[in-house]
C-alpha positions as CSV (number, residue, x, y, z in Angstrom):
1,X,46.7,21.2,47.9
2,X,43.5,22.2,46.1
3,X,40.8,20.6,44.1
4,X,41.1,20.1,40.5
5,X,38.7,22.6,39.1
6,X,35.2,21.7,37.9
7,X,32.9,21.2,36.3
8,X,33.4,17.6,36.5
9,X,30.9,14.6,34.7
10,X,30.4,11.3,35.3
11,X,29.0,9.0,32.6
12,X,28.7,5.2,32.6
13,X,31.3,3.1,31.1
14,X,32.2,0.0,29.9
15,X,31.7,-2.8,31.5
16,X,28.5,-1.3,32.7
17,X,29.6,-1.8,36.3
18,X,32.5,0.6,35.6
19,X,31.8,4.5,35.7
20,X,34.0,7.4,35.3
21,X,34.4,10.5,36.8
22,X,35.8,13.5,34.5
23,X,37.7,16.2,35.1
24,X,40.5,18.8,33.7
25,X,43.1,16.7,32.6
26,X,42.1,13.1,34.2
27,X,39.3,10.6,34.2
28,X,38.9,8.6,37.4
29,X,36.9,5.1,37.3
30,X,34.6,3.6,40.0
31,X,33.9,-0.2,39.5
32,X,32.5,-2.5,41.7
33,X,33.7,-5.6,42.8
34,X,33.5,-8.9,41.4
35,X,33.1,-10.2,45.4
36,X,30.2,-8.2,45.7
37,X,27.5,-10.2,46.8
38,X,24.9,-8.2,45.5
39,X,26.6,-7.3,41.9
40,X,23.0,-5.3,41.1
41,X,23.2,-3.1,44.4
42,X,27.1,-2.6,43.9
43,X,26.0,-1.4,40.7
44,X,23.7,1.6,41.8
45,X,25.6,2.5,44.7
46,X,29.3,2.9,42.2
47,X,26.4,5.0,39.9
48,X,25.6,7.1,43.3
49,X,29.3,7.2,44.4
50,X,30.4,8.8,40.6
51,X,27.1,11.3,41.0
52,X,28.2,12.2,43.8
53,X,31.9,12.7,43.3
54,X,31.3,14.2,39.9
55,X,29.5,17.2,42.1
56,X,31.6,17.8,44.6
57,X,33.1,21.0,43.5
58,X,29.8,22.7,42.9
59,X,28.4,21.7,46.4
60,X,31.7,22.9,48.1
61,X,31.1,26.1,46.4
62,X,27.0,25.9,47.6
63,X,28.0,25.0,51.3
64,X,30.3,28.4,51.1
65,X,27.6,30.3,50.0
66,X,25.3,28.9,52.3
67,X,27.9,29.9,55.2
68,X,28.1,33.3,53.9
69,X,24.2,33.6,53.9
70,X,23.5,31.6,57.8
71,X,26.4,34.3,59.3
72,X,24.5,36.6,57.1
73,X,21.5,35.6,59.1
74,X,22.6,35.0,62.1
75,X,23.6,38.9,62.6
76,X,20.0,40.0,61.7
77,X,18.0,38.0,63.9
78,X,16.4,39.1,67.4
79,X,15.7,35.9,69.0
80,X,18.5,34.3,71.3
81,X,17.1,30.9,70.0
82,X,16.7,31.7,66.1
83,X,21.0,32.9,66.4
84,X,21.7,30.0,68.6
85,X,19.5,27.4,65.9
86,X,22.2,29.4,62.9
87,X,24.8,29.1,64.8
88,X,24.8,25.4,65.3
89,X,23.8,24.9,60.9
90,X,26.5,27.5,60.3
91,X,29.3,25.6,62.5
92,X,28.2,22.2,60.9
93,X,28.7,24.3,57.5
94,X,31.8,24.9,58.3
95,X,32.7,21.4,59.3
96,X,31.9,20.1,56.0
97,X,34.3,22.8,53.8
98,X,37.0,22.4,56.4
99,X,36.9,18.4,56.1
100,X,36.7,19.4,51.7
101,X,39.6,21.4,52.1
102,X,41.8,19.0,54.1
103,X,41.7,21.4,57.2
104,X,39.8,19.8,59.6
């Protein structure tokens, strides 16, 4: 299964301690919880988690750019130690876009 399509917004809500995520077709909401301890802190971090979510798409296509360019890189280099340093930030790359795309 893949992603919905971006670009997707987030924008704050109503109660203010509610924020939504938008995409094609579907809005997801983020709230915190009224057990939260710290209702102010909650508050940023759901404002962080929506950020974060609402970007997701456009730094899945960054980190397979960023693949393309380290293997890129890697190839054109003449020290053992500069390939081995590209290797190891291309491979953690990878990582990441396999755990996005449910393959890891």
């Amino acid at each position: 299964m893949s992603h919905t399509p971006g670009p997707w917004a987030a924008h704050e809500g109503w109660p203010s301690d509610v924020w939504h995520v938008d995409m094609p077709g579907r809005t997801y909401s983020i709230g915190v919880s009224r057990a939260d301890s710290d209702e102010d802190m909650a508050v940023e971090e759901v404002q962080a988690n929506a950020r974060l979510i609402a970007c997701a798409p456009e730094m899945l296509d960054a980190l397979r750019l960023a693949a393309d360019a380290l293997d890129l890189a890697q190839a054109q280099v003449d020290s053992e130690n500069d390939r081995y340093n590209l290797c190891k930030r291309l491979v953690a790359v990878k990582r990441v876009i396999a755990k996005a795309e449910g393959s890891e």
